[in-house]
Every structure is written in C-alpha cells, then in structure tokens.
C-alpha positions in Angstrom: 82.9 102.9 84.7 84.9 103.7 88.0 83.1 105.0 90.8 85.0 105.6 94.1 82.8 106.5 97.2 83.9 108.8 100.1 82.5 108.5 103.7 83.4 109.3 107.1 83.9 113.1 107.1 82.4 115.1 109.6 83.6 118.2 112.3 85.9 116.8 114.6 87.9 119.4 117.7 91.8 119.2 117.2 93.2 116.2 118.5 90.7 113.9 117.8 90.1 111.5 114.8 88.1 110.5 111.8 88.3 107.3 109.6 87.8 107.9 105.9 86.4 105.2 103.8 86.3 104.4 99.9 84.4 102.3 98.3 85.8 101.4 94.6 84.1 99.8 91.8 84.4 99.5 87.9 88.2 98.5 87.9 90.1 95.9 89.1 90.8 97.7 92.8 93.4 95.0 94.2 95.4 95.7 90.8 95.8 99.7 91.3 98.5 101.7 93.3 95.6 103.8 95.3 95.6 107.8 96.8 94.4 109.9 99.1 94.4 114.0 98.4 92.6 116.7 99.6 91.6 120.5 98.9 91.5 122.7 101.6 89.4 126.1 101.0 91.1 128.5 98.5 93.9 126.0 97.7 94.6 123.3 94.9 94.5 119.7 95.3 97.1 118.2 97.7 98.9 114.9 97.6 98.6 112.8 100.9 99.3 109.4 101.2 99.3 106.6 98.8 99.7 102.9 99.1 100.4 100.0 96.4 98.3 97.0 95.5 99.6 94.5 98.2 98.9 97.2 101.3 102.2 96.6 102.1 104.6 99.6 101.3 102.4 103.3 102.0 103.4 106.7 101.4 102.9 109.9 103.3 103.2 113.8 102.9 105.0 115.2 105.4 102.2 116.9 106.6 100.4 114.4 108.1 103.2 111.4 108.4 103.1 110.3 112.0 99.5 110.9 112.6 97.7 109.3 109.5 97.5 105.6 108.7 96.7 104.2 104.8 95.5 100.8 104.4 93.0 98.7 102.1 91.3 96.2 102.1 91.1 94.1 98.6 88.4 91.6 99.2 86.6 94.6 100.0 87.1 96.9 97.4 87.5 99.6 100.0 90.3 102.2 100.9 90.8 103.7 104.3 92.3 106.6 105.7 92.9 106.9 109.7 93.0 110.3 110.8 94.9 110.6 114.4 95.7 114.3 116.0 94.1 115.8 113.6 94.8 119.9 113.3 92.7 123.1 111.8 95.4 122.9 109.2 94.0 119.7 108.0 90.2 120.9 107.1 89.7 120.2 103.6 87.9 117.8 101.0 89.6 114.4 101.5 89.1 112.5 97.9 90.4 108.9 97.3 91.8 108.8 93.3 93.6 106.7 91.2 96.7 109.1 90.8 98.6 111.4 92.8 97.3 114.5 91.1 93.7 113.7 91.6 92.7 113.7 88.3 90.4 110.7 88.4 89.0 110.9 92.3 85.3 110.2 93.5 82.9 113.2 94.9 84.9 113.7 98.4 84.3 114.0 102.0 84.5 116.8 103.8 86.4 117.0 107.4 86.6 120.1 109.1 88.4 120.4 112.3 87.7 123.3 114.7 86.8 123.7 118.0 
C-alpha cells in the first residue's frame, strides 16, 4: 500500500521559511518521478515542483521558482521541499504525490503565512 507522510507545516510571517518533509513507503520510492502540489482555500489542487528519480533534473511553477528548492533523498525514502521567502499567496495544503495532478498524494501539511 503507498503511504506518503507530510510534515513540517506550520504559520510562518512573509519572508521566512518552512522545510516540508515526506516520508514514502509501499513503493519502490528511488524508482518514481516524485511531486509537490498544494490547495490553497477555495481553489483546486496546484502543481509545484517535481523532481525525477536521480534528484538531479527538478521542476518548478513559476510561482514559486527562485524561492523553493526540491530534493530527495533515496536511501531515505524521504522527499523535501525548502520553502525560502515565502508570501500570503503561498498559504495552502502542501501534499507530496506521485503525479502532477495529485491524484495519489498523502494527508498534507498545512502552511499558512501571515503576519
């Protein structure tokens, strides 16, 4: 059965930073191209970085390009997700999943960012 666990959330002021951790199990983890998305209140999920087995080539939205950092670690199991200069905009769920849509993610983490 896969399981992916969340951690690391919390209420941060803008400008500061969160790391996001998650814990896989139940697949082969070092195997899988692996995401981050989030839902922020009101709205649908939303794509936001992704990164492939190796760790070496990683993806971004837009959004947060510049000021988030993907990585993984395979020995670990675990996917991370530095938050830098963070922004209101960026309150939401944050979910690791094993596609881009979301459709298999774990039970999330919620960061909000607010002063």
């Amino acid at each position: 059965e896969v399981q992916l666990l969340e951690s690391g959330g919390g209420l941060v002021q803008p400008g500061g930073s969160l790391r996001l951790s998650c814990v896989a199990s139940g697949f082969t983890f070092s195997s899988y191209l692996m995401y981050w998305v989030r839902q922020a209140p009101g709205k649908g999920l939303e794509w936001v970085s992704s990164i492939d087995p190796s760790g070496i080539s990683t993806f971004y939205a837009d959004s947060v390009k510049g000021r988030f950092t993907i990585s993984r670690d395979n020995v670990k199991n675990t996917l991370y997700l530095q938050l830098n200069s963070l922004k209101t905009e960026d309150t939401a769920i944050y979910y690791c999943a094993l596609d881009a849509s979301g459709a298999v993610r774990g039970q999330g983490t919620q960061v909000t960012v607010s002063s």
